[in-house]
C-alpha positions in Angstrom: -0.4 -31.0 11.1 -3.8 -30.1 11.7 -6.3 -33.5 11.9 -9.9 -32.1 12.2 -11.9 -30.8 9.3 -12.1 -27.4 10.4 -8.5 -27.1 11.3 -7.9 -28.2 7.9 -10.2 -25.9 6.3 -8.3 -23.1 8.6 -4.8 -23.6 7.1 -6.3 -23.9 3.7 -7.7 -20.4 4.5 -4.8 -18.7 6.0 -2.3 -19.6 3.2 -5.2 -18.4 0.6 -5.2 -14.8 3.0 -1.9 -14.6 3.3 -1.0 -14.5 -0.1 -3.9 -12.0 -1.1 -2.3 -10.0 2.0 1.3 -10.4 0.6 0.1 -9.2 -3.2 -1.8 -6.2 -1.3 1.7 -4.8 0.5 2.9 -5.8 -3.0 1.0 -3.5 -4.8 1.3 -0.8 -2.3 4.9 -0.8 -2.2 4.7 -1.0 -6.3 2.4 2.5 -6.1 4.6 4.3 -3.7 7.6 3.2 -5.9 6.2 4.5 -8.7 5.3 8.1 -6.9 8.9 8.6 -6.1 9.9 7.8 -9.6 7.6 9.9 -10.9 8.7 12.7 -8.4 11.7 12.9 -9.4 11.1 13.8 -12.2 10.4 16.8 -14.0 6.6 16.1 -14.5 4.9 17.4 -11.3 1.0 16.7 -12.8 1.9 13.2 -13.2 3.9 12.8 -9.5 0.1 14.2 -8.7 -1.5 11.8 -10.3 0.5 9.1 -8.7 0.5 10.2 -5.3 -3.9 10.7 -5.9 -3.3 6.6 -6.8 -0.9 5.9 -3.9 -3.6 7.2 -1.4 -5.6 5.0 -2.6 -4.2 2.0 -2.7 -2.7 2.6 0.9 -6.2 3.4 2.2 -7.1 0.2 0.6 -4.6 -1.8 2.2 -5.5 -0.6 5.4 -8.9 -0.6 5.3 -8.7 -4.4 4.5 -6.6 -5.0 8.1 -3.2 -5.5 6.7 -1.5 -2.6 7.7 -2.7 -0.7 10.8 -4.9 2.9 9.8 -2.2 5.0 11.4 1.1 3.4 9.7 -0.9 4.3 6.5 -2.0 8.1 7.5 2.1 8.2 8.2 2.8 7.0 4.5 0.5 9.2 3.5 1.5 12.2 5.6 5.3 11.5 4.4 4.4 10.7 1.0 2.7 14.0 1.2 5.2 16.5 2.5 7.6 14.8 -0.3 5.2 16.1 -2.7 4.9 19.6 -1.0 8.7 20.1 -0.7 8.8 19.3 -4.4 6.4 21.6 -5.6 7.3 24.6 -3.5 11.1 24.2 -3.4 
């Protein structure tokens, strides 16, 4: 267990920032759920719509450091040639 002040203060800190981080992948994983959902369906302007939201929210998450830039230009990349195959097949 930690016995200075500031080494208190630290684990105080890191439990705080690790559950923001954990609700962050939360809600990405929640968005990109709901773009699949929604793609397979039959409502293509809403699987759209979604996906517009998914971007987001994955930029998001990466732009605050807890998912590296390039694992989210994959999910995005992915996320988008799901979307493509959809619309043109």
């Amino acid at each position: 267990m930690a016995h200075s002040r500031t080494a208190r203060k630290r684990v105080r800190q890191n439990e705080s920032h690790r559950a923001r981080n954990r609700w962050r992948l939360r809600s990405m994983r929640d968005a990109i759920k709901d773009f699949r959902e929604k793609l397979s369906g039959e409502d293509l302007d809403a699987a759209k719509e979604a996906f517009r939201t998914c971007c987001s929210v994955i930029d998001r998450t990466a732009q605050k450091g807890v998912i590296h830039k390039n694992q989210a230009a994959r999910r995005k990349s992915r996320l988008n040639a799901a979307l493509k195959v959809k619309v043109v097949g």
